[in-house]
C-alpha positions as CSV (number, residue, x, y, z in Angstrom):
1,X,0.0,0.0,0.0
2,X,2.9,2.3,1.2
3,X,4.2,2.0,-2.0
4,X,1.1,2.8,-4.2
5,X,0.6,6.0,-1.9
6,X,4.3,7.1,-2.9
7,X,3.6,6.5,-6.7
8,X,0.3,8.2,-6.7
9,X,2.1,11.2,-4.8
10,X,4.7,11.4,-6.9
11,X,2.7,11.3,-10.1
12,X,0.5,14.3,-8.9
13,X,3.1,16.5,-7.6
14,X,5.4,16.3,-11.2
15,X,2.3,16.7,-13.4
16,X,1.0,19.9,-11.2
17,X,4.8,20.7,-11.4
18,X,4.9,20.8,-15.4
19,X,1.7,22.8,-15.5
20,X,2.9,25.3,-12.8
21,X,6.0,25.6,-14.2
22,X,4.2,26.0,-18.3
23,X,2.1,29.1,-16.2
24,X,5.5,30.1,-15.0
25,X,6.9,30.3,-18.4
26,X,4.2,31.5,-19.8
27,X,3.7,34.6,-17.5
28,X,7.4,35.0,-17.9
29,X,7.2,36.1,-21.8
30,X,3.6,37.8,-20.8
31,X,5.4,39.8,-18.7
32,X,8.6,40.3,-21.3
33,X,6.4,41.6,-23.7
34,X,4.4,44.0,-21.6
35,X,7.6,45.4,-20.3
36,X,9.2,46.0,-23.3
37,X,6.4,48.0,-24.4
38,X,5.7,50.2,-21.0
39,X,7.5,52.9,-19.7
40,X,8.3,51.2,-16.1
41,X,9.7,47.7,-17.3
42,X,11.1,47.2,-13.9
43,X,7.6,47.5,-12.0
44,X,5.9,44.4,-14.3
45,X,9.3,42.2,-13.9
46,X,9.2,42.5,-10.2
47,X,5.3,42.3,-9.7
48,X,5.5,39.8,-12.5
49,X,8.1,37.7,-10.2
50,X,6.5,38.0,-7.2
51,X,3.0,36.6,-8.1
52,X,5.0,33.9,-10.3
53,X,7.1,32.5,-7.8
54,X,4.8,33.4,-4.8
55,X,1.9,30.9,-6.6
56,X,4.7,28.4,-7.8
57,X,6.0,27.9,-4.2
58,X,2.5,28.3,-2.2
59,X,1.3,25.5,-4.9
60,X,4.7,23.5,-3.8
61,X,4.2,24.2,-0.2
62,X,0.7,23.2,-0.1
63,X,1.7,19.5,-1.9
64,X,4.1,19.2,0.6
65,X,2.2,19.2,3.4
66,X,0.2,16.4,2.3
67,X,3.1,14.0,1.0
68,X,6.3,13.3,1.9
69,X,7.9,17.0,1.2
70,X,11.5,15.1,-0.4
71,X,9.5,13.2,-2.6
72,X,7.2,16.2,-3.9
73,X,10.3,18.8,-4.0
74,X,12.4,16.0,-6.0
75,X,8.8,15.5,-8.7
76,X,8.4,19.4,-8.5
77,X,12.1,20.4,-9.2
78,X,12.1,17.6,-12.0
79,X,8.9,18.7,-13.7
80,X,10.5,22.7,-13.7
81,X,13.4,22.0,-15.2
82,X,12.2,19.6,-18.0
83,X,9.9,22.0,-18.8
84,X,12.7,24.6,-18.4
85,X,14.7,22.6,-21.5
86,X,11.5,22.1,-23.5
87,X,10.6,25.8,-23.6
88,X,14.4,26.8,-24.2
89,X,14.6,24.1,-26.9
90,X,11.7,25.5,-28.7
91,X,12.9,29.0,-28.2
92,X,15.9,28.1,-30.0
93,X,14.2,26.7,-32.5
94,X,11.7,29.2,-33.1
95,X,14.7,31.6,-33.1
96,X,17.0,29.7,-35.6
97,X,13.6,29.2,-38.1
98,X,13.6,33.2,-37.6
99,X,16.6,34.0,-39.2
């Protein structure tokens, strides 16, 4: 049973850890674009950060408090930073195809 729990725990917290981190992302380059074209840049990066990582570590934090907090840190940290090579990969290509 113990280990069914741990499967099922793990599972959940790395598939809300690729969608978190695909809002992350994607509020990231929402937030590029709108300060590239304002006058105060500085004000939607930092507000942009804030709510960003303040929801993606309150969603973390909330998962951990139900399951074993190694286990969901370890799915979470995995699911952020393959969907941190999957964006930059794309990036890349959408930036080579530019050219």
């Amino acid at each position: 049973m113990f280990e069914n729990e741990t499967l099922v725990a793990g599972a959940i917290s790395f598939s809300l850890g690729l969608v978190a981190s695909f809002l992350y992302f994607a509020g990231l380059a929402w937030t590029a674009r709108r300060a590239l074209a304002s006058r105060m840049p500085a004000a939607w990066l930092l507000a942009s950060f804030l709510v960003r990582s303040g929801l993606f570590i309150g969603l973390a934090l909330l998962l951990m408090r139900y399951w074993n907090p190694l286990l969901v840190l370890s799915a979470w940290l995995f699911a952020f930073f393959l969907m941190r090579a999957v964006i930059f990969a794309r990036a890349r290509r959408d930036a080579a195809d530019g050219e």
